[in-house]
C-alpha positions as CSV (number, residue, x, y, z in Angstrom):
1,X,79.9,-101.4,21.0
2,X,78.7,-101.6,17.4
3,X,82.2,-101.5,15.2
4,X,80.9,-101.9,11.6
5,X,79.3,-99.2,9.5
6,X,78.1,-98.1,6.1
7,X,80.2,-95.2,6.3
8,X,83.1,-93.3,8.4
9,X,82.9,-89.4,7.9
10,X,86.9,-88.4,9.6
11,X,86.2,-84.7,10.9
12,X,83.0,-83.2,11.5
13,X,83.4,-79.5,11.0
14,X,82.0,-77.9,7.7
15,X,82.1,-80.5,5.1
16,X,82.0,-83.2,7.9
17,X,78.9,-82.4,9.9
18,X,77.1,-82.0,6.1
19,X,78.1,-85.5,5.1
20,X,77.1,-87.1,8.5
21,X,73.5,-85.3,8.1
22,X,72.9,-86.3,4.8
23,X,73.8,-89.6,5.0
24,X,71.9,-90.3,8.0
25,X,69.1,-88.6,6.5
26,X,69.5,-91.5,3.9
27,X,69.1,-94.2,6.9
28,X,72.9,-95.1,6.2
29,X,74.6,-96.6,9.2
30,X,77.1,-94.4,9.6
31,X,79.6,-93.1,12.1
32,X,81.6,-89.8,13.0
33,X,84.8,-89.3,14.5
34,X,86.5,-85.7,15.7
35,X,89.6,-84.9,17.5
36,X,88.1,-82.3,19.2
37,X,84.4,-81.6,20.0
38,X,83.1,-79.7,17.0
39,X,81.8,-77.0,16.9
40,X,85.1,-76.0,18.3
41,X,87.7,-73.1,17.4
42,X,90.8,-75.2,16.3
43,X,90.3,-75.5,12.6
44,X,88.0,-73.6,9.6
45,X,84.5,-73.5,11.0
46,X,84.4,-70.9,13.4
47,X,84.3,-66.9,14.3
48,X,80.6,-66.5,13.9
49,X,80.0,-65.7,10.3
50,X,80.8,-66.8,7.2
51,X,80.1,-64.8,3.7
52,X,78.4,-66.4,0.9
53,X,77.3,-65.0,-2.6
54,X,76.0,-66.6,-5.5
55,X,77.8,-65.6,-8.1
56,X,81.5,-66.7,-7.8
57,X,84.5,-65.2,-8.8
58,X,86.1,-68.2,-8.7
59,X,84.3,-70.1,-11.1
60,X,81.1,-70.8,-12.5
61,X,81.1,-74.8,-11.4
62,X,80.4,-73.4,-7.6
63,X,77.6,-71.9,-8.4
64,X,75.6,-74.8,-8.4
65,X,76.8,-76.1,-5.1
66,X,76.3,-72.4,-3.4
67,X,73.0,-72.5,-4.7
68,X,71.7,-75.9,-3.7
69,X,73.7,-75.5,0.1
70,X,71.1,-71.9,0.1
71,X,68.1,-74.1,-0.3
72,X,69.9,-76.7,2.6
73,X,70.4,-74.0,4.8
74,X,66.4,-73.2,4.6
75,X,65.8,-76.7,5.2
76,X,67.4,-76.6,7.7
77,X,66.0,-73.9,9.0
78,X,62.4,-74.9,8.9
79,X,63.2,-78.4,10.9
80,X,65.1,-76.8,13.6
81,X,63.1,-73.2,13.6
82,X,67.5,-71.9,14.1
83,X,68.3,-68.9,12.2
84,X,71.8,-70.0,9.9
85,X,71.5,-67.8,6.9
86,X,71.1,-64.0,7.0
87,X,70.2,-62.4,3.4
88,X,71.5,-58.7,3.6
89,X,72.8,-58.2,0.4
90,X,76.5,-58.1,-0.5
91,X,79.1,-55.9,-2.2
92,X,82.4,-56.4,-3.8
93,X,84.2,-53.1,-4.6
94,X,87.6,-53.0,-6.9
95,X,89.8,-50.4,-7.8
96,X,90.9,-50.2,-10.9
97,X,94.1,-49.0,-9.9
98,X,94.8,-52.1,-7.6
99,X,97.5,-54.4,-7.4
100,X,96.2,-57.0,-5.5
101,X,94.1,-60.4,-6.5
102,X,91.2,-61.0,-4.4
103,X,91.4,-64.7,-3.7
104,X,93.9,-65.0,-5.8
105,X,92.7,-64.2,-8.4
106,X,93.2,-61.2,-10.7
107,X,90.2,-61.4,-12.5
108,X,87.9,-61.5,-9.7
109,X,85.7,-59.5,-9.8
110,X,84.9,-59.6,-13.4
111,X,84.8,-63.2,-13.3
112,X,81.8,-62.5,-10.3
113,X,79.9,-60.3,-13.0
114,X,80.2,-63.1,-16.1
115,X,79.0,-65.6,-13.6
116,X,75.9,-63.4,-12.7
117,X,75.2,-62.7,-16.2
118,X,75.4,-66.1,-17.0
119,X,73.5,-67.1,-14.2
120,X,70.9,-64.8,-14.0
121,X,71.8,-63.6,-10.5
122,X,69.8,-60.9,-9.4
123,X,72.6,-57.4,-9.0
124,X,73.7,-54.1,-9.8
125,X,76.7,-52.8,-10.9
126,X,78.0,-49.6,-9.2
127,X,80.1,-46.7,-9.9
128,X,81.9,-44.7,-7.2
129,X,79.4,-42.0,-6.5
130,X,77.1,-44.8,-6.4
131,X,78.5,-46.5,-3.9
132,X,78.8,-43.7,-1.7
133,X,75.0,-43.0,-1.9
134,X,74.1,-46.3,-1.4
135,X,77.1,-47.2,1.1
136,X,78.1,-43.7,3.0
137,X,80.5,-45.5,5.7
138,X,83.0,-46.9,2.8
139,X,85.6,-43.7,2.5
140,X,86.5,-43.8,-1.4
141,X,89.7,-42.9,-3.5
142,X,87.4,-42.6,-6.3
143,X,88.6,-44.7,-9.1
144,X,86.5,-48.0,-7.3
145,X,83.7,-49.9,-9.4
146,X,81.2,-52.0,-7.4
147,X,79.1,-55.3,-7.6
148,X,76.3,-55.7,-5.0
149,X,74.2,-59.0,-5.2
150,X,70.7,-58.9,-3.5
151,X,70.7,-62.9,-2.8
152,X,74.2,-62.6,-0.7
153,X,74.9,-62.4,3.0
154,X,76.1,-64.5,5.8
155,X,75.9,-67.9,7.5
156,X,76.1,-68.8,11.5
157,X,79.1,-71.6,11.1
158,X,79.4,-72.7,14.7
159,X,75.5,-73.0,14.4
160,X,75.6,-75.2,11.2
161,X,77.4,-77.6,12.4
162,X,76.1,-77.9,15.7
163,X,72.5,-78.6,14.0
164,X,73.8,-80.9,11.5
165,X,75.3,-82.7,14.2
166,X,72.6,-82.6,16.3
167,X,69.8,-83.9,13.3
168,X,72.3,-86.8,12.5
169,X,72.7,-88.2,16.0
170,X,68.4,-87.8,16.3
171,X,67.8,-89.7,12.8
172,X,70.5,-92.4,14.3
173,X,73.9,-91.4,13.3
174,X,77.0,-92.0,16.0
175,X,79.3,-89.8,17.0
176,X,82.6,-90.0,18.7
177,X,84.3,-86.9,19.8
178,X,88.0,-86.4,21.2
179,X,89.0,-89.6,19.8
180,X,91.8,-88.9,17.4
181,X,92.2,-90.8,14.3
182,X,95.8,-92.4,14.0
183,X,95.4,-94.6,10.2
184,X,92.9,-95.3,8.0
185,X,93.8,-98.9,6.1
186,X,92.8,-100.7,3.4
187,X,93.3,-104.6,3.0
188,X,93.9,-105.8,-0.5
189,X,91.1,-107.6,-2.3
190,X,89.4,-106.3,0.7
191,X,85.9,-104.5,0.6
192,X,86.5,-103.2,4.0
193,X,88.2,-99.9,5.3
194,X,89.9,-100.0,8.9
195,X,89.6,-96.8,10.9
196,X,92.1,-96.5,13.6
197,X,91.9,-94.2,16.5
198,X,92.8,-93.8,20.1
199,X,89.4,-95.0,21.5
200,X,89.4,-98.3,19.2
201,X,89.4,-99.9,15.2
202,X,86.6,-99.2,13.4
203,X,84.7,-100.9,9.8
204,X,83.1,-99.8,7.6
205,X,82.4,-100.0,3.3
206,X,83.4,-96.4,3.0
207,X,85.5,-93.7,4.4
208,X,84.9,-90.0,4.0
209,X,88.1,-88.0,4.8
210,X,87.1,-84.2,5.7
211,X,89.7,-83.6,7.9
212,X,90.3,-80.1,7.2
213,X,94.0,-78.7,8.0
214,X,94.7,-82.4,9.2
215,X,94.0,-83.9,6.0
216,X,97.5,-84.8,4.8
217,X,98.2,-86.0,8.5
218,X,95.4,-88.8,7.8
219,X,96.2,-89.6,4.5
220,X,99.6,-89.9,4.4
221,X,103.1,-87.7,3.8
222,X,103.4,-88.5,0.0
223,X,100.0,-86.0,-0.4
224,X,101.5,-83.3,1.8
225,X,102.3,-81.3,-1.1
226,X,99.0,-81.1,-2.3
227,X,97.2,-79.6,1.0
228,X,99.2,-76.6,2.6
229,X,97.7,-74.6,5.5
230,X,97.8,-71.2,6.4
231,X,96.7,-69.3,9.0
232,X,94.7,-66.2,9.3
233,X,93.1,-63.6,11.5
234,X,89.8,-62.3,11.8
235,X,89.5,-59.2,14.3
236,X,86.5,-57.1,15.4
237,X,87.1,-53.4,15.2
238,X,85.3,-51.3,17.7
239,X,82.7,-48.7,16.4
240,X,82.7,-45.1,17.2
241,X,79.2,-44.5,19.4
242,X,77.7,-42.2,17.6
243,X,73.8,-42.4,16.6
244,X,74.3,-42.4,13.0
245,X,77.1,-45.4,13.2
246,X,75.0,-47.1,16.0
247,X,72.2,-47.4,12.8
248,X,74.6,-47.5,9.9
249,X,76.5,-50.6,10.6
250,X,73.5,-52.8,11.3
251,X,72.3,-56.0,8.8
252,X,69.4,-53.9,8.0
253,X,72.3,-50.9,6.7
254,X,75.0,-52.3,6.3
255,X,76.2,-55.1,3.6
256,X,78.4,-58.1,3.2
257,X,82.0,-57.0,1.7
258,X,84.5,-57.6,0.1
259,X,86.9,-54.8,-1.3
260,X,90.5,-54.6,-3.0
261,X,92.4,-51.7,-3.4
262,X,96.3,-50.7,-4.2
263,X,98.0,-53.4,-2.5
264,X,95.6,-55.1,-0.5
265,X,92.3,-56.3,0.3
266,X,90.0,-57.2,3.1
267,X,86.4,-58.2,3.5
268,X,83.8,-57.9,6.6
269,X,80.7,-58.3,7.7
270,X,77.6,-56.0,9.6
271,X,77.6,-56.0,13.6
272,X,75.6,-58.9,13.8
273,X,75.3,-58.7,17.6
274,X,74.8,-54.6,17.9
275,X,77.6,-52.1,17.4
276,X,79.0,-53.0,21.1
277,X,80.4,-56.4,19.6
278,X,82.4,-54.9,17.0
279,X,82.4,-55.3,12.7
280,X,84.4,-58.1,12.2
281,X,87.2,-57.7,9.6
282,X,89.5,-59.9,8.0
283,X,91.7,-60.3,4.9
284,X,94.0,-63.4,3.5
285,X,97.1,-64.3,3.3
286,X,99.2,-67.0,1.4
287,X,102.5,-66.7,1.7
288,X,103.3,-68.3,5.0
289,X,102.3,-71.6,5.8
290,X,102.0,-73.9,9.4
291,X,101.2,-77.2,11.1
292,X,98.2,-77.2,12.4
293,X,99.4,-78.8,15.5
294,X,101.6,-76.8,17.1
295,X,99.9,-73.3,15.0
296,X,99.9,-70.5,17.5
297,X,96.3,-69.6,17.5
298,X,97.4,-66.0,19.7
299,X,96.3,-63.2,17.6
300,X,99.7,-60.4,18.7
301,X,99.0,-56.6,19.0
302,X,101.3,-56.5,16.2
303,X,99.2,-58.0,13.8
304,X,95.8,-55.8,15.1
305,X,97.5,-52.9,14.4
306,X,99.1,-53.8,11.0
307,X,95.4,-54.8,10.0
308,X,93.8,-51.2,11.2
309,X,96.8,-49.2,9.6
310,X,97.4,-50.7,6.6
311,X,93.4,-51.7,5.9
312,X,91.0,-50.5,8.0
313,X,92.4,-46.7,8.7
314,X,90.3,-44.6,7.1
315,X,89.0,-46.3,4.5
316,X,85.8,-47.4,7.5
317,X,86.3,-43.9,9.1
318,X,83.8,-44.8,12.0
319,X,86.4,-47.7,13.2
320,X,88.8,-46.9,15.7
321,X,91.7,-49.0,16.5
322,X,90.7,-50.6,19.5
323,X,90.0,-54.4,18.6
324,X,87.5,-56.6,20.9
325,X,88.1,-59.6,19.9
326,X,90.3,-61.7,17.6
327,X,90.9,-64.9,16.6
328,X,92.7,-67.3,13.8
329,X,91.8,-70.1,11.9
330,X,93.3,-72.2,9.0
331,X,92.9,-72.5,5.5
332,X,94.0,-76.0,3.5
333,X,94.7,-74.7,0.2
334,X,95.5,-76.7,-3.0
335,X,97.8,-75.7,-5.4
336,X,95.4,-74.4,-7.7
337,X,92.9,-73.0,-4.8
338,X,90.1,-75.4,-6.0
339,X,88.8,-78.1,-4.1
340,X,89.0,-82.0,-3.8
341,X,85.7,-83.6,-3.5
342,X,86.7,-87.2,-5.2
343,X,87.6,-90.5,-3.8
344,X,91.1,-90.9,-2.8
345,X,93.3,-92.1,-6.2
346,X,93.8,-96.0,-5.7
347,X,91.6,-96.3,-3.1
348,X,87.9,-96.5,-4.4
349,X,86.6,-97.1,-0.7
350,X,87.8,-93.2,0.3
351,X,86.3,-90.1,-0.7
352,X,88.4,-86.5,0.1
353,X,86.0,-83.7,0.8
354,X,88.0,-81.2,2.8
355,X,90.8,-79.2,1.0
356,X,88.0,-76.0,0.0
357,X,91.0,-73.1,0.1
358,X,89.8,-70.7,2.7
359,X,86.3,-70.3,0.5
360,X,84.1,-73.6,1.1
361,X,81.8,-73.0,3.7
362,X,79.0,-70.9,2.0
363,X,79.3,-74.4,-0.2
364,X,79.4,-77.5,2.5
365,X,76.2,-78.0,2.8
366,X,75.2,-79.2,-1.0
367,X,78.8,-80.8,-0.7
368,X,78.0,-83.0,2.3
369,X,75.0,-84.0,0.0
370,X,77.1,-85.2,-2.3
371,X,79.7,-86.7,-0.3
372,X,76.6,-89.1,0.7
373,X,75.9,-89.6,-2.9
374,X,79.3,-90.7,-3.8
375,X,79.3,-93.0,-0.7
376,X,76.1,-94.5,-2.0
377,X,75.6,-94.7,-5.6
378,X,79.5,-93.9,-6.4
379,X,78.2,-90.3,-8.7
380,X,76.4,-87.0,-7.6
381,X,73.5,-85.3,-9.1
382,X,76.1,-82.4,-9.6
383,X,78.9,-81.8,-11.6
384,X,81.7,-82.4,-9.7
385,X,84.5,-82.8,-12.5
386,X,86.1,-79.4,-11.8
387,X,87.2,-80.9,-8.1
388,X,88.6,-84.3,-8.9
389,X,92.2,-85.2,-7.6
390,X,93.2,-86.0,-11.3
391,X,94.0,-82.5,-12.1
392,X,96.5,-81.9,-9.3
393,X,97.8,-85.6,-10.4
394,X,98.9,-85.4,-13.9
């Protein structure tokens, strides 16, 4: 068995399966470990869709990765002939009277409409009446504003990553799945990384860490404080059977979302799979934090029906209580919400591209792409200064 590489890509979900593809792509001889056997449900990447919109409320300097992972995602899409990105249209709706930050974030959704300006996003700003005409199964309060983009929508995760994987191992890539990585080593005055796992030791010139939630546990304890992980829940709300909400809840009908009001927020999707399967609803939290490895990943009535009274009652009138699915998955957030995409302080042979703060995946393909970049020429052809560890450092 071959044990020198090019590269090492750690963790092969969002960011991971992007960086394997493109650097195979590249004819580098690279390898991939995972834990697990990705696409699997025990990180980030999974529960069948995933928003993304090109103009970001969280800042302008992700507009060029969103933008560059929407013409991946095509490429992707002609060399496979696998549907990943769905183009419906998407709406963020604020109250002015709320309380609560959206991401975070309290300007939000102003920052979303600078960015478009800026930009030259393609949208339309909404008033309430508005978006009741447009949007008829939102019940209003009355005092909400909208934004609706044209170029947003939603990705296929689980199928992302299983085609990146899939293109990577054709073009000549390795992979090695269930083998958990125990310590990643450098020697000094050594060019060389070690790669340590429980199926064998590993070389290679560089070592991409996009580990996800387990990113601290690779790196080491002393950067613990700078990756926290929370847990979330995303449920699927059953639909009322009714002709009209059979229609209205459909891609073709029904938008992207995401919507704060008083003291909370939540954001969904349309019922991708017909209006038997559910909409799928979620919101965020970041208050309470776990270890990924012994996270219970049980979704409790309790929480179900805290999410349908305190969100979901009556402001999607054609939702009734009963939930048909739910799941969790986990968030690595930074103290400033941002995202690491840099090479590992000290360590010049080790590039972090993982921590993305519960809002990276519309991104990971363009960030997998530069991953490779970094691996191979040491800079990317985009800006990338906004995401260096120096920030969270000094």
């Amino acid at each position: 068995m071959k044990k020198i590489f090019d590269v090492i890509v750690v963790g092969l979900g969002a960011m991971g399966s992007a960086a394997l593809y493109q650097l195979a792509k590249r004819r580098c001889d690279v390898l991939g470990i995972d834990q697990f056997s990705p696409p699997h449900h025990f990180g980030s990447t999974h529960g069948d869709t995933r928003i993304t919109r090109q103009a970001l409320g969280e800042g302008a300097e992700y507009v060029p990765l969103v933008l560059r992972s929407n013409e991946i995602w095509r490429e992707l899409e002609r060399t496979t002939g696998t549907e990943l990105f769905e183009r419906i249209g998407g709406l963020i709706m604020s109250s002015r009277s709320s309380l609560r930050r959206i991401k975070g974030i309290s300007t939000f959704f102003q920052n979303t409409i600078t960015t478009a300006k800026e930009h030259n996003i393609p949208h339309m700003l909404l008033d309430t009446d508005e978006i009741r005409n447009y949007f008829p199964q939102f019940n209003l309060v009355g005092d909400e504003e909208g934004y609706y983009e044209y170029g947003a929508g939603f990705l296929r995760p689980e199928r992302c990553v299983e085609v990146q994987l899939r293109l990577a191992k054709e073009i000549g890539a390795e992979i090695f799945l269930n083998e958990k990585v125990l310590a990643i080593k450098t020697e000094l005055n050594n060019d060389m990384v070690t790669v340590q796992t429980t199926g064998g030791n590993y070389i290679a010139k560089k070592v991409v860490v996009s580990a996800g939630a387990w990113v601290s546990k690779i790196l080491g304890e002393e950067f613990t404080r700078y990756f926290r992980i929370s847990r979330q829940i995303l449920l699927w709300f059953d639909i009322q059977k009714s002709k009209k909400s059979a229609q209205s809840f459909l891609p073709k009908n029904f938008p992207i979302f995401i919507w704060e009001f008083g003291r909370g927020s939540m954001y969904g999707f349309p019922a991708i799979d017909g209006i038997h399967g559910g909409l799928k609803i979620g919101s965020e939290q970041y208050e309470q934090f776990v270890d990924p490895d012994s996270v219970d990943k049980r979704v409790s009535d309790e929480e179900i029906q805290i999410m349908y009274s305190e969100r979901v009652y009556n402001r999607i009138p054609a939702l009734r209580s009963k939930c048909l699915k739910a799941v969790s998955c986990l968030y690595t957030i930074t103290p400033d919400r941002n995202f690491i995409i840099d090479f590992l302080p000290d360590h010049p042979n080790i590039i972090v591209a993982s921590p993305c703060s519960g809002h990276g995946f519309k991104h990971s393909a363009a960030i997998g792409e530069v991953v490779s970049e970094l691996a191979l020429y040491e800079k990317s052809s985009i800006d990338i200064s906004k995401f260096l560890f120096q920030r969270l450092l000094s």
